[in-house]
C-alpha positions in Angstrom: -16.1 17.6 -19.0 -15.6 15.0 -15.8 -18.3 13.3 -17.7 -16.0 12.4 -20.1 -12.8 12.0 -18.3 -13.1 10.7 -14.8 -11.0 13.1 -13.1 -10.7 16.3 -10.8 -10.2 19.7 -12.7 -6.7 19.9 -11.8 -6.1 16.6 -14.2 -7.9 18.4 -16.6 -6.2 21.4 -16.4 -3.0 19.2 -16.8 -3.8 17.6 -19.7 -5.0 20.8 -21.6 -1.6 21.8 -20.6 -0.1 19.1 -21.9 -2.0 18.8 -25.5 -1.7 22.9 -25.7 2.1 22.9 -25.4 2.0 19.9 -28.2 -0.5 21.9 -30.9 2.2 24.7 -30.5 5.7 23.1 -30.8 3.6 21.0 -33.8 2.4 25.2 -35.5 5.6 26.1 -35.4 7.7 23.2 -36.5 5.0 23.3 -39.6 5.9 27.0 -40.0 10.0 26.5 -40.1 9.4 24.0 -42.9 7.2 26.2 -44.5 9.2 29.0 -44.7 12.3 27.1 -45.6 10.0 25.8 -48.5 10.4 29.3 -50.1 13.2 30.5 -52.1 15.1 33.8 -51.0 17.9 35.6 -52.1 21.4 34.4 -50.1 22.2 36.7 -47.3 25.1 36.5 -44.8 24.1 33.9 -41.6 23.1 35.8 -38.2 24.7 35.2 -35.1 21.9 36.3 -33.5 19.3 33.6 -32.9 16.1 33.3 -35.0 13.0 34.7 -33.5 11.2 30.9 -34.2 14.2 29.6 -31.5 13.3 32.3 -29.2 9.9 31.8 -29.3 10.5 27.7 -28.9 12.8 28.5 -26.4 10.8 30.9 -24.3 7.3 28.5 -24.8 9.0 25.5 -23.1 10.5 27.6 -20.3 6.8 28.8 -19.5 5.7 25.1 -20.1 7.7 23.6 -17.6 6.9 26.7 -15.1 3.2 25.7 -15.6 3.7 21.9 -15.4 5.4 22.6 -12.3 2.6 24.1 -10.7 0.1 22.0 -12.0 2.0 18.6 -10.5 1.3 20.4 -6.8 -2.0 21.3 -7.6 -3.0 18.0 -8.7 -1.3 16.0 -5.8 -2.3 18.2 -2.8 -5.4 20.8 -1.7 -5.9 24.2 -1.6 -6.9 25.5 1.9 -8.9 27.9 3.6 -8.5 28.3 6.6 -9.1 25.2 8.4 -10.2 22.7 6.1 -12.4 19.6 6.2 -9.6 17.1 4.1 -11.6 13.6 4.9 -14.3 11.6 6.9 -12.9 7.9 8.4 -15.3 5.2 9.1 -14.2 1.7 10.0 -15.4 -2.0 9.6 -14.7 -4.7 12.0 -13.7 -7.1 9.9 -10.0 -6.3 8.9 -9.5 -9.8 7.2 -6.4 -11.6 7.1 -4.5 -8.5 6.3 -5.7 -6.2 9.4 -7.0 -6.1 12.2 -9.7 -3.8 11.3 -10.7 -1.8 8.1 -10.2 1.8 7.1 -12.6 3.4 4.9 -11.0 7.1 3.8 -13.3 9.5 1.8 -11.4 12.2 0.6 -13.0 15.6 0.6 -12.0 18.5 -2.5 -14.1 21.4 -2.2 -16.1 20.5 0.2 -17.5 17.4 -1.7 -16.6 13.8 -0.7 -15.0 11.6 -3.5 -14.3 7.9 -3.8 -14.3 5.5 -0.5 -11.0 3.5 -0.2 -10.6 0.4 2.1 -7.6 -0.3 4.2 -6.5 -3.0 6.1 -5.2 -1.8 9.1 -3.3 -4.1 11.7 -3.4 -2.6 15.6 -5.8 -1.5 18.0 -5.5 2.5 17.0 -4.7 5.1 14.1 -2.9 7.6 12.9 -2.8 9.9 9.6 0.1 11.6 8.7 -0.1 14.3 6.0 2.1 17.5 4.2 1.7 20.9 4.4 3.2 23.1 1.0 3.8 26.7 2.0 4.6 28.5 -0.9 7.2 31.6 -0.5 6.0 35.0 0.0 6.3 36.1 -2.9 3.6 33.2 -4.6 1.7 33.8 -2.0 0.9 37.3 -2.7 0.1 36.1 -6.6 -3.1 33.9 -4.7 -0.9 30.9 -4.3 -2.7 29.2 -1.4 -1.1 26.7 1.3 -2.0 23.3 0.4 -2.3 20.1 2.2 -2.0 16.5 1.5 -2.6 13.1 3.4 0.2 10.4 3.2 0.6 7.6 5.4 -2.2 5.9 7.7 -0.5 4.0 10.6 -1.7 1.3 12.8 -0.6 1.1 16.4 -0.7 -1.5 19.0 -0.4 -0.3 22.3 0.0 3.0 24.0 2.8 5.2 25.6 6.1 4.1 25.7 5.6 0.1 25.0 3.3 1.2 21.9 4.8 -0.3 18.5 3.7 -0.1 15.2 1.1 -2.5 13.3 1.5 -1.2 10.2 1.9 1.8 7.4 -0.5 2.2 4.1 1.0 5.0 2.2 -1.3 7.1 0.0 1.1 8.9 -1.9 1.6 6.1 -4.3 2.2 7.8 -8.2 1.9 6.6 -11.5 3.5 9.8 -12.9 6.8 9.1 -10.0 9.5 10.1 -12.8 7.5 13.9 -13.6 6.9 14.0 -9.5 10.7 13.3 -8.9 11.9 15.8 -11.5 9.3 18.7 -10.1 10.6 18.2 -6.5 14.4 18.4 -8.3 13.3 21.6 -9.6 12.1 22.5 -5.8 15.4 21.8 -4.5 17.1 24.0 -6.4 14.9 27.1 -6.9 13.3 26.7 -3.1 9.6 27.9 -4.6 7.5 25.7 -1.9 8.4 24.2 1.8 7.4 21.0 2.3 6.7 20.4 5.9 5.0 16.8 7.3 2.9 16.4 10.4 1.2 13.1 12.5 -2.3 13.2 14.0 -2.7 11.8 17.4 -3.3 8.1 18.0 -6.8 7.8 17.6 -9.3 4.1 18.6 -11.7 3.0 15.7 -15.2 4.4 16.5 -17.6 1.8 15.5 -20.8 4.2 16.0 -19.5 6.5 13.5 -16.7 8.5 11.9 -13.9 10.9 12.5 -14.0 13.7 10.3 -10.2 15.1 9.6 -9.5 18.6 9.6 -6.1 20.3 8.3 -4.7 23.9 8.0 -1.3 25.7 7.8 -0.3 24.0 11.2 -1.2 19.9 10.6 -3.6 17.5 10.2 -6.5 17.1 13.2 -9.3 14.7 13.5 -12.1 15.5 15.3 -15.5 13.6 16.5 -18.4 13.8 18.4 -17.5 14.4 21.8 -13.9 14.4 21.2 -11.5 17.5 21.2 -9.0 17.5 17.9 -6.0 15.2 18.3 -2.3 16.3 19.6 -0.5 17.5 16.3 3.1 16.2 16.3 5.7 18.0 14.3 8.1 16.0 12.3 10.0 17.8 9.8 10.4 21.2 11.6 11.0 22.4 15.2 8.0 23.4 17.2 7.4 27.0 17.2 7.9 28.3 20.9 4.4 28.8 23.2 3.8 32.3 23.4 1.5 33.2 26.3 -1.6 35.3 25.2 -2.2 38.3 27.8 -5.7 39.4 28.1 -6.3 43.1 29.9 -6.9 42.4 33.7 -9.9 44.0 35.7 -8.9 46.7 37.6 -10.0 44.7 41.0 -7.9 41.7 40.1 -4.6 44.2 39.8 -2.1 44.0 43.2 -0.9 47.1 44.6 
């Protein structure tokens, strides 16, 4: 099927959605006037509603319920564990618009897609991304945590004098009137926390890549040689160290 439409399996799945929910309003709006066709004797009107209205009523309650999961499924990843979410390369040549170029390949399933180019202006980087932690409850139905990547940040500078080059945001929707409505819908039934986190400032590695990692706690980008990048909480306090305790040998313990 991504033969013949370019797209992941959750766009798929949308549009089945979509054209499903369509073919059934269309059966039964052809079955009301079908009925309505026949002639029967006069009775006395029901209060009660029609079973047609139930069923039209209770189709696009589980519609929406299913369009609102597949709008998170589409826009962000499933992960397990700790999750391998993209590989950055770079190009010297930035151009006009940067001082150097960005080349993200996003990873779904362990499978690299489509190489994007970005101009980026500053002598480091940064990704920031969203973690989705679904409530308890969905959890225990096999809702897993997902993970998206949002911004890419330039940086000129380090420590306290550092200042910012510039921001490419990847979060950019066609869709941004069905994405506004579903995180509506969030706000008032509270089904998924939204949480956003920044990787380290990171130099362009000319020799290679960084390959960038993510699980329920961030975003991390590792390399050769390099331990994974600070992780920099934005949109939720820091949970408090807790000290691990391993059991002492009995020669190490003071009387």
């Amino acid at each position: 099927m991504n033969k013949i439409l370019p797209a992941d399996t959750n766009t798929v799945l949308l549009l089945l959605l979509v054209v499903s929910t369509i073919a059934a309003f269309m059966m039964l709006g052809f079955g009301g006037s079908a009925g309505r066709k026949k002639k029967a004797p006069a009775r006395k009107k029901s209060r009660t509603p029609s079973k047609s209205l139930l069923l039209m009523l209770l189709l696009a309650a589980s519609a929406m319920v299913l369009l609102f999961f597949a709008v998170y499924l589409h826009y962000y990843t499933p992960l397990k564990g700790e999750t391998r979410v993209a590989r950055v390369e770079f190009e010297k040549e930035g151009g006009s618009k940067g001082d150097f170029s960005l080349i993200l390949i996003p990873y779904e399933n362990g499978q690299p897609g489509k190489a994007q180019s970005y101009p980026i202006k500053g002598a480091a980087w940064s990704l920031k991304g969203e973690v989705l932690h679904w409530k308890p409850a969905l959890g225990k139905v096999g809702l897993r945590t997902m993970f998206r990547l949002t911004a890419i940040d330039g940086h000129y500078g380090q420590g306290g004098s550092a200042r910012k080059g510039s921001e490419v945001k990847l979060t950019g929707t066609a869709a941004e009137g069905i994405w506004k409505a579903v995180q509506g819908a969030n706000r008032i039934f509270k089904a998924a926390r939204i949480t956003t986190h920044r990787s380290g400032r990171v130099d362009p590695l000319w020799s290679g890549g960084y390959d960038v990692y993510a699980d329920e706690e961030g975003v991390r980008i590792e390399s050769a040689g390099k331990t994974p990048a600070a992780l920099k909480r934005e949109s939720r306090e820091a949970a408090p160290h807790q000290e691990r305790r391993y059991p002492r040998r009995p020669e190490d313990v003071r009387h």
